[in-house]
Backbone as a chain_set.jsonl record, in Angstrom:
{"seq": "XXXXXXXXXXXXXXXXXXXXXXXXXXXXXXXXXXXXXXXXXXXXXXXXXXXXXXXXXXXXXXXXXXXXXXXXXXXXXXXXXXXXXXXXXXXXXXXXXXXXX", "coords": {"N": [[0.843, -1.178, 0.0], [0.416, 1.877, -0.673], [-0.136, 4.028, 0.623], [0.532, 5.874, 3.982], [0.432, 6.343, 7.615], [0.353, 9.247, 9.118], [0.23, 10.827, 6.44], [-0.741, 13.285, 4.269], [-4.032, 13.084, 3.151], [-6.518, 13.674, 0.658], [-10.081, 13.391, 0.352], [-11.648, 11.763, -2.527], [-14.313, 9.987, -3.477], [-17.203, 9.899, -2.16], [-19.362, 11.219, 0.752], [-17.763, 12.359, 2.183], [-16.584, 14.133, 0.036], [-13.748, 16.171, -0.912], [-13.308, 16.358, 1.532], [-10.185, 17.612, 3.66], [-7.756, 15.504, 5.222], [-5.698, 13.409, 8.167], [-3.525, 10.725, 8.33], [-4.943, 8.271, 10.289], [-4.452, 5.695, 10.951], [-3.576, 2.498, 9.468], [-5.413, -0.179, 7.495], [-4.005, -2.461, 6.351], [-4.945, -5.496, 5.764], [-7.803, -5.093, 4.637], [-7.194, -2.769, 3.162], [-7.929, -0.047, 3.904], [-8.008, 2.893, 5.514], [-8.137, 5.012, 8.106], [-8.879, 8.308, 9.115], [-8.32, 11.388, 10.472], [-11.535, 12.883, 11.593], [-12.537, 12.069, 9.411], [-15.622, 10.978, 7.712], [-17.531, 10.159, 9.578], [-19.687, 8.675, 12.108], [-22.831, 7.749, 13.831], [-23.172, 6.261, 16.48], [-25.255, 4.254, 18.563], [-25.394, 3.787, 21.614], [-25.737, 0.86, 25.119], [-26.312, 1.883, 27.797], [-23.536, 1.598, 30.316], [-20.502, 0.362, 32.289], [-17.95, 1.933, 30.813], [-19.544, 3.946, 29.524], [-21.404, 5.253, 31.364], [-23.861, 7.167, 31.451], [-24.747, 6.194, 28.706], [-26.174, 6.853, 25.169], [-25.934, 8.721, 22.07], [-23.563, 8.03, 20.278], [-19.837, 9.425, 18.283], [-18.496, 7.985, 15.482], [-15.405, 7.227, 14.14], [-15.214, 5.836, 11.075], [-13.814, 3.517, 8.803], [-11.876, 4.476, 5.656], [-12.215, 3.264, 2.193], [-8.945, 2.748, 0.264], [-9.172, 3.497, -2.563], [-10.558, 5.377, -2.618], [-9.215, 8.147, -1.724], [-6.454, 10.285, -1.974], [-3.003, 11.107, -1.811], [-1.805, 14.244, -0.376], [1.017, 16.031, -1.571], [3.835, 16.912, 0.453], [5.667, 18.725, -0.66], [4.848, 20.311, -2.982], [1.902, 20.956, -2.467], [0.355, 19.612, -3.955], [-2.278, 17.024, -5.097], [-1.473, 14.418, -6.024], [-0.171, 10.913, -7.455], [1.263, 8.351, -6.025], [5.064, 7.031, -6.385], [7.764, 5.516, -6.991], [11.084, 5.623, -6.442], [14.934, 4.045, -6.158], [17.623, 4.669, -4.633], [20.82, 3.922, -3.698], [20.676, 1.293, -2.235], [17.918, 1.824, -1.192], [14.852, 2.393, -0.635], [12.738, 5.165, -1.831], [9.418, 7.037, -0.864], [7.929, 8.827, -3.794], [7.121, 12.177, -5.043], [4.685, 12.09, -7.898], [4.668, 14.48, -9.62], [5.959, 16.656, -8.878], [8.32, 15.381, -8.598], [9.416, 15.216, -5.613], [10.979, 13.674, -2.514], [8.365, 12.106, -0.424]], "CA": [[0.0, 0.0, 0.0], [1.417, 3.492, -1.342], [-0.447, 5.352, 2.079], [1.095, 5.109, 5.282], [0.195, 6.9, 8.641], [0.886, 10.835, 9.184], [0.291, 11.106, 5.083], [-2.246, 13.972, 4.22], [-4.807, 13.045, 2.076], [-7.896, 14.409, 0.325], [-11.159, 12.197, 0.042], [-12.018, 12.011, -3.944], [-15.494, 10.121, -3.175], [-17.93, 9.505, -1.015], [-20.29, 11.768, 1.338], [-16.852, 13.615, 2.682], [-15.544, 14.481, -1.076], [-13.314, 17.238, -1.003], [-12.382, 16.909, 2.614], [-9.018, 16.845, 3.646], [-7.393, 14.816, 6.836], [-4.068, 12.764, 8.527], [-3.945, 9.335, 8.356], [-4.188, 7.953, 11.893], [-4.328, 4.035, 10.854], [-3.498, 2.036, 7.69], [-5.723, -1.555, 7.664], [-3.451, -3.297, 5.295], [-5.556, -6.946, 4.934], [-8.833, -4.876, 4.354], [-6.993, -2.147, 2.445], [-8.617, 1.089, 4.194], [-7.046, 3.814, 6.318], [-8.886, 6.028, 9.176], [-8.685, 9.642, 8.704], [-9.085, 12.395, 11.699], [-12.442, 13.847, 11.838], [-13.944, 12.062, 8.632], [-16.43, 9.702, 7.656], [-17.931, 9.724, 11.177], [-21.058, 7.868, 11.612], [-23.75, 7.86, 14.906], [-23.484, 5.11, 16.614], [-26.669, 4.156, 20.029], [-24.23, 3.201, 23.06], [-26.11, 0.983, 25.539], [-25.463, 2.036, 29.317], [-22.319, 0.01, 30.922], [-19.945, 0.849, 33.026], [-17.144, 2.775, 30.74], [-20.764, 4.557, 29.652], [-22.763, 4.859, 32.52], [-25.556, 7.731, 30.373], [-25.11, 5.883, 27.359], [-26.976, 7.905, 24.023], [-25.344, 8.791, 20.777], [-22.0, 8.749, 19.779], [-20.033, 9.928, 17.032], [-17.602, 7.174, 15.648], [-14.674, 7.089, 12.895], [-15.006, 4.502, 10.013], [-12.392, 3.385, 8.131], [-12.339, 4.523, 3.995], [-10.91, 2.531, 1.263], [-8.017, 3.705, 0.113], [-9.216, 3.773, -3.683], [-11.181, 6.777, -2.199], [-8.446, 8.905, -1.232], [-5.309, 10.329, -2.508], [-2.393, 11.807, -1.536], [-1.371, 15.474, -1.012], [2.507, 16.285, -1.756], [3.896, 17.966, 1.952], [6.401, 20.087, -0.797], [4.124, 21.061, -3.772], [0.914, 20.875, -1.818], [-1.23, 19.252, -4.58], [-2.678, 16.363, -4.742], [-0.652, 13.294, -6.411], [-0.092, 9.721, -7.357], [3.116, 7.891, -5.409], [5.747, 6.564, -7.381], [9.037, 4.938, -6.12], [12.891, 5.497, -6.458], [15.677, 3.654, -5.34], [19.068, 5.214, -4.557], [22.193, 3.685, -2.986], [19.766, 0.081, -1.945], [17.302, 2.589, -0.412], [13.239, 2.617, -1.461], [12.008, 6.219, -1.454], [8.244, 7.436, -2.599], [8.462, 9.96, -4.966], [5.698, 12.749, -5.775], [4.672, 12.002, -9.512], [4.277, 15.862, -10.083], [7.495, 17.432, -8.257], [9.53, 14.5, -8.385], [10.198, 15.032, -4.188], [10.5, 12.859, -1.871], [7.593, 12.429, 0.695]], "C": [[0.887, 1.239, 0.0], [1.14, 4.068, 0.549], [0.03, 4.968, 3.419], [0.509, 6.324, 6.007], [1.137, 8.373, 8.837], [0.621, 11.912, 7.651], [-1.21, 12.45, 5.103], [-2.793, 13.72, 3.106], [-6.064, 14.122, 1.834], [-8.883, 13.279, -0.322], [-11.653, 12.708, -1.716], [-13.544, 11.102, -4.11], [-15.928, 9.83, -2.102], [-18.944, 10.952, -0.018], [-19.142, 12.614, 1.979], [-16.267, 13.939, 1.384], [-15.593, 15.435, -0.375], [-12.939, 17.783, 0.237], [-10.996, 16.756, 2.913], [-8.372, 16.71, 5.076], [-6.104, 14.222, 7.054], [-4.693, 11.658, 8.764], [-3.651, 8.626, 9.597], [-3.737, 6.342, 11.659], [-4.271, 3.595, 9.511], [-3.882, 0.214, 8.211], [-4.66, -2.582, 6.163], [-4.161, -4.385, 4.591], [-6.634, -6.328, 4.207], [-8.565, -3.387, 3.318], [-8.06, -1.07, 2.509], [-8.048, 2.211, 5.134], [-8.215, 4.763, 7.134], [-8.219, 7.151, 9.167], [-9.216, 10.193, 9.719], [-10.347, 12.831, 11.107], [-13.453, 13.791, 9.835], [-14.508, 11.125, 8.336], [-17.054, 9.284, 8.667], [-19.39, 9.409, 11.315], [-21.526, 7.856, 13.576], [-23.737, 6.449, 14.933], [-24.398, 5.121, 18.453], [-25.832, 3.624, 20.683], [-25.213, 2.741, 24.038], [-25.734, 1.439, 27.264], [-24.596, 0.689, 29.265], [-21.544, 1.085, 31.629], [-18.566, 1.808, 32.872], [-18.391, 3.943, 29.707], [-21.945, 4.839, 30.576], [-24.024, 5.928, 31.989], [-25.767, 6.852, 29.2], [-25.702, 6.52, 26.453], [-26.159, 7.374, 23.027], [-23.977, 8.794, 20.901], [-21.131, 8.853, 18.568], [-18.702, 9.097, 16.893], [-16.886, 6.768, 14.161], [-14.848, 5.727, 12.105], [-14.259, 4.693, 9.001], [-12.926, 3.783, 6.255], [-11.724, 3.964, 3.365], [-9.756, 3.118, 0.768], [-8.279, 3.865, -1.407], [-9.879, 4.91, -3.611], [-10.58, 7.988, -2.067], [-7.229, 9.075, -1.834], [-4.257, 11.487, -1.805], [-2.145, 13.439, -1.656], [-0.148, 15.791, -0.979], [2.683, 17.433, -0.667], [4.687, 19.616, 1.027], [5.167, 20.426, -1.781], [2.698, 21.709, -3.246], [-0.558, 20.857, -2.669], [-1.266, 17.685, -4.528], [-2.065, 15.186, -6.005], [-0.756, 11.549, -6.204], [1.73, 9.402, -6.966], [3.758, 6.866, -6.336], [7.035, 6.109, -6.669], [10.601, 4.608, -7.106], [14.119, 5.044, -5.808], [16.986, 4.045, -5.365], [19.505, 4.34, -3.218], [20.675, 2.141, -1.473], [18.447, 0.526, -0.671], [15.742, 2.576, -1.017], [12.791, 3.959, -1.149], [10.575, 6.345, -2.169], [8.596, 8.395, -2.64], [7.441, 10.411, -5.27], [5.661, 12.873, -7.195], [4.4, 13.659, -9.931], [5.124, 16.309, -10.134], [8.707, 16.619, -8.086], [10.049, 14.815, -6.888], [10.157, 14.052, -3.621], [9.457, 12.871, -1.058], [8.201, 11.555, 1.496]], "O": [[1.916, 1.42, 0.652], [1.981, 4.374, 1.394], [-0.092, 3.83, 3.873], [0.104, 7.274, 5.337], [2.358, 8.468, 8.709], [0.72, 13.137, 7.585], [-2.262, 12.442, 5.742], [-2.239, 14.031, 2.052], [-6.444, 15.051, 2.547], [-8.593, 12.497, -1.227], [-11.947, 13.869, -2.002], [-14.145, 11.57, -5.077], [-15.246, 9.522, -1.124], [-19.013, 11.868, -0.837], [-19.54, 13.71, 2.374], [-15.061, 14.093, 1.575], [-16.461, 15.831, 0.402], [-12.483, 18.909, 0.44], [-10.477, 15.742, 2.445], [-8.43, 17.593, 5.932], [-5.272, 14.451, 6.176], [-5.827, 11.439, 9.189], [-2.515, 8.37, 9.997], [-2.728, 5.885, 12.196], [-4.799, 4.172, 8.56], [-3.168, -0.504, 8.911], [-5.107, -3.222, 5.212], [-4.196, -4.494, 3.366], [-6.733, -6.771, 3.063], [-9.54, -2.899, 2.747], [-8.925, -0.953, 1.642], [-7.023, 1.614, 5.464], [-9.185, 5.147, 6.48], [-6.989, 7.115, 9.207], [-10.332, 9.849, 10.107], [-10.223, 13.207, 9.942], [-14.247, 14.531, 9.254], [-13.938, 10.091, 8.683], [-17.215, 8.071, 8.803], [-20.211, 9.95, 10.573], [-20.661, 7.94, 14.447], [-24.051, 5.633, 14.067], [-24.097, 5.924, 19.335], [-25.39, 2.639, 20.09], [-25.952, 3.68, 24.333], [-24.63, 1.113, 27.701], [-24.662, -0.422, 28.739], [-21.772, 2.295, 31.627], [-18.005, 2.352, 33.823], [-17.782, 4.855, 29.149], [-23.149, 4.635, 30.418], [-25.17, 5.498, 32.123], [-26.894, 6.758, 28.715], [-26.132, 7.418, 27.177], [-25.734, 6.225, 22.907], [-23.348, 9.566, 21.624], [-21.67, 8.317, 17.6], [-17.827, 9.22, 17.75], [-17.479, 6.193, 13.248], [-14.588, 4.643, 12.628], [-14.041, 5.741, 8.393], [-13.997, 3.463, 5.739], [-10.528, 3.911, 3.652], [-9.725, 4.328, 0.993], [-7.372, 4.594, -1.806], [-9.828, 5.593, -4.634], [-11.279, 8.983, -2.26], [-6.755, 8.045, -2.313], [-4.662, 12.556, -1.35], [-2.236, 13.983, -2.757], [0.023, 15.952, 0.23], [2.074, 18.503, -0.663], [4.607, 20.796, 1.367], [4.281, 20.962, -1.116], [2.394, 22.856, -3.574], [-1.666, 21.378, -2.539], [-0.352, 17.089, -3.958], [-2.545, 15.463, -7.105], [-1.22, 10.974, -5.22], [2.807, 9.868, -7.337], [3.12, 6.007, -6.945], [7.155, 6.565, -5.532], [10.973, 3.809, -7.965], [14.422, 5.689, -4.804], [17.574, 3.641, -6.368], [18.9, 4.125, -2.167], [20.168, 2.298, -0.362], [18.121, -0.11, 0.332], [15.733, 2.863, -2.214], [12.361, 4.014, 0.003], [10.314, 6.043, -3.334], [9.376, 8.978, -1.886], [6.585, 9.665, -5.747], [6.444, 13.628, -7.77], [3.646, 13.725, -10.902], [5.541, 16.608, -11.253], [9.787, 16.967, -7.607], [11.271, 14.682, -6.82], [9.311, 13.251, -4.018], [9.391, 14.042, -0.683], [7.854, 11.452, 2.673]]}, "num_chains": 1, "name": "protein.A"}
């Protein structure tokens, strides 16, 4: 998987297009990544004891990653990752600016 954790993306569909977030988690087997503060969905909590009101609460779900794409930290647009290897080293590489990320 190109996306790894700390990466900033921007959502390209879904009900958050056009937001943009940090990648807190990368699911590798299920090939989806959790993003701060999007895709957040209501979920009914019943009472218990690390809830003792129980109600609503508001709870991150993971997006595929064919949803989402990178934004380049130097150019600061939005890019496909590409990979260069110098001196037995793997870097990605922004397909736009040729930098490293």
């Amino acid at each position: 998987m190109k996306i790894k954790k700390g990466d900033k993306v921007k959502v390209m569909a879904g009900k958050d297009k056009g937001r943009e977030g940090k990648v807190e988690k990368v699911y590798l087997k299920s090939d989806k990544v959790l993003i701060a503060n999007i895709n957040i969905y209501k979920r009914h909590v019943k009472k218990s004891e690390q809830m003792p009101k129980g109600g609503i609460v508001d709870v991150p779900r993971p997006l595929a990653v064919s949803k989402v794409i990178v934004i380049c930290s130097k150019c600061g647009k939005t890019t496909r990752i590409g990979y260069k290897i110098e001196k037995s080293k793997k870097y990605r590489v922004c397909k736009k600016c040729k930098s490293k990320i």
